[in-house]
Legacy VTK file of the C-alpha trace (Angstrom):
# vtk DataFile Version 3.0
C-alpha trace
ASCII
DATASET POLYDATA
POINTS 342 float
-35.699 48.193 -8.565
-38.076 46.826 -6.073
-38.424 43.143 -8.117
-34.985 42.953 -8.423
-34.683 43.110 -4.825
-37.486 40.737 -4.010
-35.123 38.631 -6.465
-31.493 39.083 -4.430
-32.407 36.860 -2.420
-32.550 34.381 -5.283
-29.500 35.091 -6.817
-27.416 34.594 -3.755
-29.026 30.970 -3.301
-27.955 30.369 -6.666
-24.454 31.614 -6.134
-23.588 29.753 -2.920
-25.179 26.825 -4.149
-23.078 27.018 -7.547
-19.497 27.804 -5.426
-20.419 24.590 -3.314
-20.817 22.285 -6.172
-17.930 24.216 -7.487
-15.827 23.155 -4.087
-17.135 20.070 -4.011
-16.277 19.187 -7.748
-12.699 20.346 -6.705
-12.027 18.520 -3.712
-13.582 15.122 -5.552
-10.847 15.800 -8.283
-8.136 16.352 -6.095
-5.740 13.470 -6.507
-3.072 11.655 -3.980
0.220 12.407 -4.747
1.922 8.993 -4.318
5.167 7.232 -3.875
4.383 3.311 -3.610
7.369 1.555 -1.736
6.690 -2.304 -2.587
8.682 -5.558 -2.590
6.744 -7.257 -5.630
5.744 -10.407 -4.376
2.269 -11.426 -5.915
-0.013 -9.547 -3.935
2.279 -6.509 -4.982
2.135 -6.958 -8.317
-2.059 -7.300 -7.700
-1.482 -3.999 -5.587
0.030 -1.947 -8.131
-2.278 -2.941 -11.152
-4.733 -1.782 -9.314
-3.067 1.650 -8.438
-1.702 1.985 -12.163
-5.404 1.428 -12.727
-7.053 4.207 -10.998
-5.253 7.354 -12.411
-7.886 9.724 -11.743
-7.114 9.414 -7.952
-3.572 8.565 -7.989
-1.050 10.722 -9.141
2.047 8.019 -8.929
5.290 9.477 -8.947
7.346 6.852 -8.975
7.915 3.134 -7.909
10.532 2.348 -5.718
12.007 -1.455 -5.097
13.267 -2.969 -1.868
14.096 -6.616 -1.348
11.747 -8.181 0.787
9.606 -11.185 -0.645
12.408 -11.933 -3.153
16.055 -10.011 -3.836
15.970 -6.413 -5.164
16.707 -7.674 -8.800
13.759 -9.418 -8.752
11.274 -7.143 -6.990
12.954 -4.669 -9.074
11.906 -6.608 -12.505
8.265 -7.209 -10.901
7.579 -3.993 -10.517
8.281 -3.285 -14.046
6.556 -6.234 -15.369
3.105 -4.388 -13.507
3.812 -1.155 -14.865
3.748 -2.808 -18.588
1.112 -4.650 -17.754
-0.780 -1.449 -16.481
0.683 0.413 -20.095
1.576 2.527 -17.256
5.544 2.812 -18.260
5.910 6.632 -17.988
5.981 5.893 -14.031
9.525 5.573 -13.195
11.010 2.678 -11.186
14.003 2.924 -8.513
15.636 0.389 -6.835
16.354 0.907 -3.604
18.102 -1.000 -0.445
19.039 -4.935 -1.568
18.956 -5.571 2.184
17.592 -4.539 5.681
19.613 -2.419 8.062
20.814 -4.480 10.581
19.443 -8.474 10.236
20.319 -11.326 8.074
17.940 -10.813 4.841
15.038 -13.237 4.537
13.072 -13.949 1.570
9.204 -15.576 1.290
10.272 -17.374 -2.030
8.117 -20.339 -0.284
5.210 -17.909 -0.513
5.475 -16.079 -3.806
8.074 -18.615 -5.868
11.585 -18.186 -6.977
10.706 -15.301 -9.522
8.012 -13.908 -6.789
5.379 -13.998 -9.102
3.812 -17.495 -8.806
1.171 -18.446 -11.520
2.264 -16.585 -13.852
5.537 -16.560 -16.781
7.714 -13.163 -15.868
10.115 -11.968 -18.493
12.537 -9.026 -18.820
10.219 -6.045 -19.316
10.606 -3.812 -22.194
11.556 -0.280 -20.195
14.581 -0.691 -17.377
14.898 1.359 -14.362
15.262 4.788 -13.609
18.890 6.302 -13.005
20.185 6.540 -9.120
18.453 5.107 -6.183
15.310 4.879 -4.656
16.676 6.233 -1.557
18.084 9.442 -3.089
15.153 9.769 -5.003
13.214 10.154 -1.863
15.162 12.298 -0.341
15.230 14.844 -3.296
11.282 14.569 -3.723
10.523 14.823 -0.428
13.099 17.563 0.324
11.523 19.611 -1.900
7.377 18.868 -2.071
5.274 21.672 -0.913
4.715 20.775 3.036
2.994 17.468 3.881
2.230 16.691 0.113
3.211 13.318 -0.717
1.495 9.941 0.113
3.775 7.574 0.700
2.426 3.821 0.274
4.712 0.800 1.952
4.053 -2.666 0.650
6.816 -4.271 1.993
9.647 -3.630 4.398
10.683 -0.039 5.140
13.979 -0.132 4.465
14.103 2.598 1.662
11.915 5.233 3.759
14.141 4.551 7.342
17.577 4.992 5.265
16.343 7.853 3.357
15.132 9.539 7.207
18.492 8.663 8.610
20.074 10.383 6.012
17.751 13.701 5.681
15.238 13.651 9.058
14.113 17.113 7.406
12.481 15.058 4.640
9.557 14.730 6.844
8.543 18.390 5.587
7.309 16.454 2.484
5.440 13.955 3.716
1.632 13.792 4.202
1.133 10.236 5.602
2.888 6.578 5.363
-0.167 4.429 4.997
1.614 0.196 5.872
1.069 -3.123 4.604
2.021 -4.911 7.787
2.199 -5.653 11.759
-0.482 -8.046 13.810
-2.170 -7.680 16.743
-5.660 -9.793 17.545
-4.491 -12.027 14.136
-1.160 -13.128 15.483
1.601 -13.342 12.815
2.446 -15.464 9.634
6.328 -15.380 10.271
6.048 -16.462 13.831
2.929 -16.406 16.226
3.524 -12.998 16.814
5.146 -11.126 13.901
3.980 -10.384 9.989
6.526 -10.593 7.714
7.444 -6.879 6.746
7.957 -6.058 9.959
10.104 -9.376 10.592
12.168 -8.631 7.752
13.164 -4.969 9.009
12.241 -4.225 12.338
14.844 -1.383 13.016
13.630 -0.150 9.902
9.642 0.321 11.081
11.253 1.998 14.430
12.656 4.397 12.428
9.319 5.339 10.902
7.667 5.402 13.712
9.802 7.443 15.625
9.727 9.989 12.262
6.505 11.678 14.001
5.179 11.453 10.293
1.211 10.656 9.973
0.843 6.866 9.851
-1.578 4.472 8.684
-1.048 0.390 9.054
-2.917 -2.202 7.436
-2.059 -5.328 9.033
-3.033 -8.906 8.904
-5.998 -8.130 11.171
-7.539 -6.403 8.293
-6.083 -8.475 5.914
-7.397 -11.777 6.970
-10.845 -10.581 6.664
-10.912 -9.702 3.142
-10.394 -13.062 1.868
-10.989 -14.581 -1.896
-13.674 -16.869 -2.525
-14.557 -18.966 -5.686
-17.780 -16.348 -6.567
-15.304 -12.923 -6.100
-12.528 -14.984 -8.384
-14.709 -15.420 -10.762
-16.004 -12.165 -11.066
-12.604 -10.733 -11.635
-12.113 -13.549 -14.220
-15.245 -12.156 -15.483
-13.813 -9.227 -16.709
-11.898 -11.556 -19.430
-9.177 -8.591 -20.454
-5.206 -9.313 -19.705
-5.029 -7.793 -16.585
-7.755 -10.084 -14.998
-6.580 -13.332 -16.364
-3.078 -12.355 -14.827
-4.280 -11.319 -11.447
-6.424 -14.324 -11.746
-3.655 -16.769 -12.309
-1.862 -14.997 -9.652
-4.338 -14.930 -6.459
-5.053 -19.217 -7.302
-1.798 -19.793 -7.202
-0.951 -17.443 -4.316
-4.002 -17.918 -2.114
-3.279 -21.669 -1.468
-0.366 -21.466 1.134
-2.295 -19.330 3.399
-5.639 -21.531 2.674
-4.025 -24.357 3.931
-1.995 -22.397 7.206
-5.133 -21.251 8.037
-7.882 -23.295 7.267
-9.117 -20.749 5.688
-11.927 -20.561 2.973
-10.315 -18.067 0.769
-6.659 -16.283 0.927
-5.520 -12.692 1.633
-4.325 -10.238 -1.015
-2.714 -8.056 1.658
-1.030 -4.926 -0.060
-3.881 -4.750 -2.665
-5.953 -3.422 0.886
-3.639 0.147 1.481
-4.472 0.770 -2.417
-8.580 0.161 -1.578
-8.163 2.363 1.579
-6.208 5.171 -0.337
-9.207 4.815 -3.179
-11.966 4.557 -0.481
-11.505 4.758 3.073
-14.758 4.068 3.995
-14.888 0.598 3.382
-12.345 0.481 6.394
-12.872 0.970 10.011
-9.958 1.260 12.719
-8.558 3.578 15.846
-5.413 5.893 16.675
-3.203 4.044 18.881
0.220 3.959 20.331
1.949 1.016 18.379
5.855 -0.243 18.801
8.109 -2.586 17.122
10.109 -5.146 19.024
13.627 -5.458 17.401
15.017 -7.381 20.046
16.122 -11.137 19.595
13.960 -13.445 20.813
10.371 -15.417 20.518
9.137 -11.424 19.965
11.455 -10.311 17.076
9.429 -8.246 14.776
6.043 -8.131 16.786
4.002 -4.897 16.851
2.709 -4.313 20.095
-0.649 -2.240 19.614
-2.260 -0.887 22.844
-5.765 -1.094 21.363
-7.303 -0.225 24.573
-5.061 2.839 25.883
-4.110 1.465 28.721
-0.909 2.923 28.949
-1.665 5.699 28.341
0.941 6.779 25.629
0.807 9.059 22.764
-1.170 7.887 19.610
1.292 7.676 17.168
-0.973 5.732 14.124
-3.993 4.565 13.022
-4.360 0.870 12.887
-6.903 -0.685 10.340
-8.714 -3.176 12.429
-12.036 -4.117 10.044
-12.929 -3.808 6.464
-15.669 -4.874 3.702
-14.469 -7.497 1.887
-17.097 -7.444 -0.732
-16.650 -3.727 -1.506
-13.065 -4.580 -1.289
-13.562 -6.814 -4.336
-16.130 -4.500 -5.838
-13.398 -1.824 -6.365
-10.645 -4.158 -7.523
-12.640 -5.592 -10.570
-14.165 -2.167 -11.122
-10.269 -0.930 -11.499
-8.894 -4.003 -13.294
-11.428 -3.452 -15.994
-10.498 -0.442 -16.966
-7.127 -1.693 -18.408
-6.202 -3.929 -21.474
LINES 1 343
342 0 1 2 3 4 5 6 7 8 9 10 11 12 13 14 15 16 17 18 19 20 21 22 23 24 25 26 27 28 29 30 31 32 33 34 35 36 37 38 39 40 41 42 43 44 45 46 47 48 49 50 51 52 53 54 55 56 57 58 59 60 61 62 63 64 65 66 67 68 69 70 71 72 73 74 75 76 77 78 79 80 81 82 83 84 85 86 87 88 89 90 91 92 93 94 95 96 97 98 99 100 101 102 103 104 105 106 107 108 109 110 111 112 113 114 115 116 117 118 119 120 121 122 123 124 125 126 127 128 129 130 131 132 133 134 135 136 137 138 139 140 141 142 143 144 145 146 147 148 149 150 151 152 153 154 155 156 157 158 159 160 161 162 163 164 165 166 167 168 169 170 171 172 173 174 175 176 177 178 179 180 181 182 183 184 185 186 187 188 189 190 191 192 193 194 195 196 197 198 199 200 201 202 203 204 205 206 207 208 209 210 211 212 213 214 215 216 217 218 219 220 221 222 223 224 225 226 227 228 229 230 231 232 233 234 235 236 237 238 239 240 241 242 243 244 245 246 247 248 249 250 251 252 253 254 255 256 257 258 259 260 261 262 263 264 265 266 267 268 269 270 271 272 273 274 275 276 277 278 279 280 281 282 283 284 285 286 287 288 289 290 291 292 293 294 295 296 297 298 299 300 301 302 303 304 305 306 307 308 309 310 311 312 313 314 315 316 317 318 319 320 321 322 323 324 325 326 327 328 329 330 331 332 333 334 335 336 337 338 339 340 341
């Protein structure tokens, strides 16, 4: 009786250190339940393989299409054309709004091409899009996900999420966080020198979000003009030498060259590829919580988002804005992904 005292001790150690790992193992395994919200656009299409890619952390719902960098028929087609590409077709596709809620629709068809996918040959894909609408979708998933569940990703503008809050505010019950491709603050802006264009293209819509009070996350071109494509990290991902690679390959030296030369830049942005890396791994990110608001107002400020990086009024922190990241990890974690599919 005595030993086996002498060994409690022991045992316990064991125990807690077996129900940590146990913890641990659980909370590594957890995956993000996710709705990704995209305009598809080249750097869309790059974003999603690399979602459909990384199954293990992502649990994608669904896809759901807004027009944005081309019309809805075509962003809707895109994002079916990366879901077959991915072999990822049992992730349904909805279309959602063809236009924003209150401006003239504008289109970046001098960015991404006619078809939106520059650099490579698009076709109609094999599996066609889910019955009813992206914006009724969202309400119904949302409406009834456990409370603060659901990741919602937004790669282009935010038309689909604003119309579906109009309709339903409640839905917010659903929602654990809106992580953004978009805005500009220190980087200025690519549709005028203040505003980004997925905020220019639906600027009533991002009010609407932010006023939600939902959990919010922005990636915008401060971040994104940092992790830039060079000729060594392009040829790494051509490296890999299966389908996927040679398609986001032909995509980003195609793509890349209009920002290249805007910028004088050395390499070119793959914007919404960066909320997929910072859903995968955070830590290659760095950025504060800070009060942030849209202008919708006519004039030289249309679609700016006004960041008060250094608090000085005051005002309540309503998201976290992605100021920094590491471009080579960025790149790292994209090849890693892309190899993993045909």
């Amino acid at each position: 009786m005595y030993r086996y005292a002498q060994k409690l001790p022991h045992l316990l150690r064991s125990l807690l250190l077996l129900s940590l790992i146990t913890a641990t193992s659980a909370q590594a395994a957890e995956k993000i339940d996710l709705i990704i919200d995209t305009d598809p656009g080249a750097d869309d299409v790059v974003a999603l393989l690399f979602a459909l890619a990384s199954p293990q952390e992502l649990n994608i719902r669904a896809l759901t299409t807004v027009a944005g960098n081309v019309r809805l028929d075509k962003t809707s087609r895109n994002a079916r054309l990366a879901r077959e590409w991915a072999g990822r077709e049992e992730v349904p596709v909805y279309a959602g709004a063809p236009k924003p809620l209150m401006r003239t629709p504008i289109y970046a068809e001098n960015i991404h091409g006619k078809e939106g996918l520059s650099g490579v040959t698009v076709h109609e894909p094999k599996e066609g899009l889910a019955q009813g609408s992206a914006i009724n979708y969202l309400i119904d998933t949302l409406k009834t996900a456990k409370p603060h569940s659901i990741t919602i990703a937004m790669l282009g503008p935010q038309t689909n999420l604003a119309l579906a809050l109009i309709q339903e505010p409640e839905i917010v019950q659903g929602i654990k966080e809106v992580v953004i491709m978009g805005g500009a603050h220190f980087n200025g802006g690519n549709m005028t020198p203040v505003a980004e264009f997925n905020l220019f293209a639906d600027p009533q819509a991002a009010e609407v979000v932010l006023k939600s009070g939902v959990k919010l996350t922005y990636l915008p071109l401060d971040v994104t003009h940092k992790i830039l494509t060079s000729e060594t990290r392009l040829k790494q991902i051509a490296a890999i030498g299966n389908n996927a690679s040679k398609l986001v390959g032909n995509i980003l030296n195609e793509y890349v060259k209009g920002d290249m030369e805007h910028y004088g830049l050395a390499g070119g942005p793959v914007h919404d590829a960066t909320v997929i890396a910072y859903l995968l791994k955070p830590e290659l990110f760095t950025g504060r919580a800070v009060n942030v608001v849209v202008d919708s107002r006519e004039g030289p400020t249309f679609g700016q988002t006004i960041v008060d990086w250094y608090d000085g009024l005051k005002a309540p922190k309503n998201a976290f804005w992605v100021e920094s990241g590491d471009a080579q990890g960025f790149f790292d974690l994209l090849t890693e992904r892309l190899a993993r599919l045909q």
